[in-house]
MIFIPA-443248 format. One line per field, with one value per residue: residue in one letter; x, y, z of N, C-alpha, C, O in turn. Coordinates in steps of 0.001 Angstrom, whole numbers. Layout:
residues N
code: c(A ...)
n.xx: c(X ...)
n.yy: c(Y ...)
n.zz: c(Z ...)
ca.xx: c(X ...)
ca.yy: c(Y ...)
ca.zz: c(Z ...)
c.xx: c(X ...)
c.yy: c(Y ...)
c.zz: c(Z ...)
o.xx: c(X ...)
o.yy: c(Y ...)
o.zz: c(Z ...)
This chain:
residues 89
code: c(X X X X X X X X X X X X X X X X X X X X X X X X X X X X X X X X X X X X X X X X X X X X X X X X X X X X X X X X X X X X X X X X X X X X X X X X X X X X X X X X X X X X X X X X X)
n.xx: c(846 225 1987 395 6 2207 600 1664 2006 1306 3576 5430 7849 9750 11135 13516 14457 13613 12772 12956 15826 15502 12641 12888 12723 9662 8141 8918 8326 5252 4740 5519 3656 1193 1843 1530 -952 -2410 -1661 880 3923 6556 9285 10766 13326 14562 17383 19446 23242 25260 27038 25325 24024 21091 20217 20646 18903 16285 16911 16796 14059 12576 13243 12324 9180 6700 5380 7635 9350 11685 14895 17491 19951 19530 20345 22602 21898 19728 20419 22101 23921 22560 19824 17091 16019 12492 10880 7483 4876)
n.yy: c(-1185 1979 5067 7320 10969 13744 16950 19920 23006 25841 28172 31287 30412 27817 25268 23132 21038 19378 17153 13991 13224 10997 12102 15149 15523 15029 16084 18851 19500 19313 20980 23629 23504 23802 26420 27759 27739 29151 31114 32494 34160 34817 32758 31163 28338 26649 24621 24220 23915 21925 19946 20243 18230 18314 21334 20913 19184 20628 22407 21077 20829 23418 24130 22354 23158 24927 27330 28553 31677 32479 31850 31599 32068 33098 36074 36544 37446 35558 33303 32457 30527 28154 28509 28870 31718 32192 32983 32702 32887)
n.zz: c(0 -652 705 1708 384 1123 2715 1720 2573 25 -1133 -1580 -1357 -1066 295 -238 1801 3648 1892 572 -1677 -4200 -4308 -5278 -7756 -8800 -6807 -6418 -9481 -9237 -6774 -8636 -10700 -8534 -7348 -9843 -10536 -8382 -9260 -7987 -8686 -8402 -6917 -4881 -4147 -2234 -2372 -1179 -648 -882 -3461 -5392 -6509 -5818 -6832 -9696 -10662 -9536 -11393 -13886 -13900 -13839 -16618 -18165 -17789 -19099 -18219 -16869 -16691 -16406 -14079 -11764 -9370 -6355 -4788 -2202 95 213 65 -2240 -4398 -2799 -3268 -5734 -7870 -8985 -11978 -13067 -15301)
ca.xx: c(0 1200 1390 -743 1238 2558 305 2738 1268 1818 4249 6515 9580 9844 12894 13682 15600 12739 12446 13968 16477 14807 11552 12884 12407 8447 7932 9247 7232 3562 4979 4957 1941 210 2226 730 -2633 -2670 -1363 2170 4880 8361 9286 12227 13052 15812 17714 21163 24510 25873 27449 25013 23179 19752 20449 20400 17688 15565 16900 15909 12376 12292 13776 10294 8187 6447 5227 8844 9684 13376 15460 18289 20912 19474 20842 23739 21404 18512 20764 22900 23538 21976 18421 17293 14691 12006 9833 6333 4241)
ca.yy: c(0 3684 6108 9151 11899 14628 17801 20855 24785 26361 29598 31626 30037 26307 24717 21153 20016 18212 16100 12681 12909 10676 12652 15981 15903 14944 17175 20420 19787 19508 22584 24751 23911 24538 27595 28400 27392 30081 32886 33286 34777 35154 32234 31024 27494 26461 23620 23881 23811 20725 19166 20719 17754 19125 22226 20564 18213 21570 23266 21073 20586 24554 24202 21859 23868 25693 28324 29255 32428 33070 31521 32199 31812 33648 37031 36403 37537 34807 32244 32620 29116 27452 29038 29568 32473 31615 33589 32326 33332)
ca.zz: c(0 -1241 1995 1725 202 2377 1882 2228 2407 -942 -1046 -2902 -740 -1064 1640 -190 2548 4391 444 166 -2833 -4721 -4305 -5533 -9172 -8520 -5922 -7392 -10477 -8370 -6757 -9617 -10745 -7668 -7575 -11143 -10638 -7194 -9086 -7563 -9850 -8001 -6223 -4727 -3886 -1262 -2580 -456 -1806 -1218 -4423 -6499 -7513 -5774 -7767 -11319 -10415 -9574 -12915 -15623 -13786 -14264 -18036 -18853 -17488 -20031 -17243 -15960 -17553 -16175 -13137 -11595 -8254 -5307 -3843 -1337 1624 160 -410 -2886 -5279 -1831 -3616 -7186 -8093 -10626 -12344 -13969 -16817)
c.xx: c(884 857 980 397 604 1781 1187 1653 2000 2084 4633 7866 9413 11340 12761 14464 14605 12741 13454 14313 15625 13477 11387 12126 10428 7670 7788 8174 6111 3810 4598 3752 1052 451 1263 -147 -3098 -2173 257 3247 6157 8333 10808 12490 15138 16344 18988 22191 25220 26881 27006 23715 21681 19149 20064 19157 15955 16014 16614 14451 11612 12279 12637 9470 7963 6310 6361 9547 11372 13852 16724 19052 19951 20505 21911 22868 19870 19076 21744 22711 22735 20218 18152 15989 14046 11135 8569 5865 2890)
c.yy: c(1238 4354 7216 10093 12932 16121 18790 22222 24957 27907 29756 31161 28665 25585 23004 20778 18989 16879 15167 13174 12491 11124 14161 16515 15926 16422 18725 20499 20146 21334 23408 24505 24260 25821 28600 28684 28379 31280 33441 33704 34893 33718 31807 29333 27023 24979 23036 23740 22806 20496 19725 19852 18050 20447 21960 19941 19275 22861 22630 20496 22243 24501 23250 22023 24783 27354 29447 29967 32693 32253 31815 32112 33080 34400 36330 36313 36549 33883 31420 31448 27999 27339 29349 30586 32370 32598 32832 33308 33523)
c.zz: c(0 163 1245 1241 987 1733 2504 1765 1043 -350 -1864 -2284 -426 -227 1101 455 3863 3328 400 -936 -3768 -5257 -5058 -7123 -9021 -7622 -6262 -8858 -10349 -7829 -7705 -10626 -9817 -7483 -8739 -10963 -9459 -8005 -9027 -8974 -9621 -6853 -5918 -3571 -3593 -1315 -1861 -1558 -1722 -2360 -6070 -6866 -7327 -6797 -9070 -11790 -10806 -11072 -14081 -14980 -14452 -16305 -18804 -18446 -18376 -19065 -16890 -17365 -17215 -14534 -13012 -9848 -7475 -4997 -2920 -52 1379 -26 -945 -3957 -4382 -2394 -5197 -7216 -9234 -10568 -13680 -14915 -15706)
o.xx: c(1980 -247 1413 1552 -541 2096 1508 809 3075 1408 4585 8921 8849 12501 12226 15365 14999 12716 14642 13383 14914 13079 10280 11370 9937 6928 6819 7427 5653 3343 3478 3087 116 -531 617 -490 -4321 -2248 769 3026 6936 7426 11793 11953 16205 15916 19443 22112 26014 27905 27573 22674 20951 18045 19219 18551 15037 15412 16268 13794 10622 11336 12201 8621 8884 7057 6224 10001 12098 12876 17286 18119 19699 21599 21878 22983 18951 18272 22183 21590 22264 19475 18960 14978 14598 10647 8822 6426 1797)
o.yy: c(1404 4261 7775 9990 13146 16529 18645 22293 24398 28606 29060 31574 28418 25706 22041 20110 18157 15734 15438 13696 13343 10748 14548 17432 17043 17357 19483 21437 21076 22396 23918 25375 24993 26561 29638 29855 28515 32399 34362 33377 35070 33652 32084 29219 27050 24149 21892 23548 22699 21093 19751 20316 18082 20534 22669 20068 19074 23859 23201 19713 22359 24834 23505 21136 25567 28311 30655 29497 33165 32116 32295 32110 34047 33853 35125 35389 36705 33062 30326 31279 27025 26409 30028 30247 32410 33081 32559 34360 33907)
o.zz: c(536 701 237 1652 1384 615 3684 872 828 405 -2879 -2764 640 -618 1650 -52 4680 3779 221 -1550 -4300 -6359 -5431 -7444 -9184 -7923 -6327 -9135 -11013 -8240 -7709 -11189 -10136 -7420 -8597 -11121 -9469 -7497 -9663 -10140 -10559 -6024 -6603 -2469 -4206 -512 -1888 -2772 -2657 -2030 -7163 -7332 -8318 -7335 -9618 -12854 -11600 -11468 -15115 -15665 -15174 -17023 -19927 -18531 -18608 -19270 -16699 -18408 -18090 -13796 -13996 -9046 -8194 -4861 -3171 753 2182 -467 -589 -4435 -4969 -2081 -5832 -6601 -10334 -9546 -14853 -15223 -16124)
């Protein structure tokens, strides 16, 4: 039996460091559609800096998203490469 998926508050500031690995690519996608589907427009989604590979994982989910008009490394005082900032359509 599948467990119940986890419902999370929708924002414009997403923290994947609660997200199993494995779970990221999925996850982040639902995100920005619920994102979409509410409206929001600037969002910014906290992937850590580690290694990176969270980072890439969360950039080509952005890069097939028809929605996502521009992204980009987080400010120094938001983050920095720890965060990317997206902008929707």
């Amino acid at each position: 039996m599948e467990p119940e998926p986890i419902r999370i508050p929708i924002s414009d500031v997403f923290d994947l460091h609660s997200v199993p690995p494995r779970d990221v690519k999925e996850v982040v996608a639902e995100y920005l559609l619920e994102a979409h589907r509410l409206g929001l427009r600037a969002l910014r989604i906290i992937h850590g800096r580690g290694i990176g590979v969270q980072r890439e994982i969360v950039r080509s989910v952005l890069e097939q998203t028809d929605f996502v008009v521009h992204y980009r490394d987080a400010p120094a005082e938001a983050g920095g490469w720890g965060a990317t900032i997206v902008t929707l359509r």
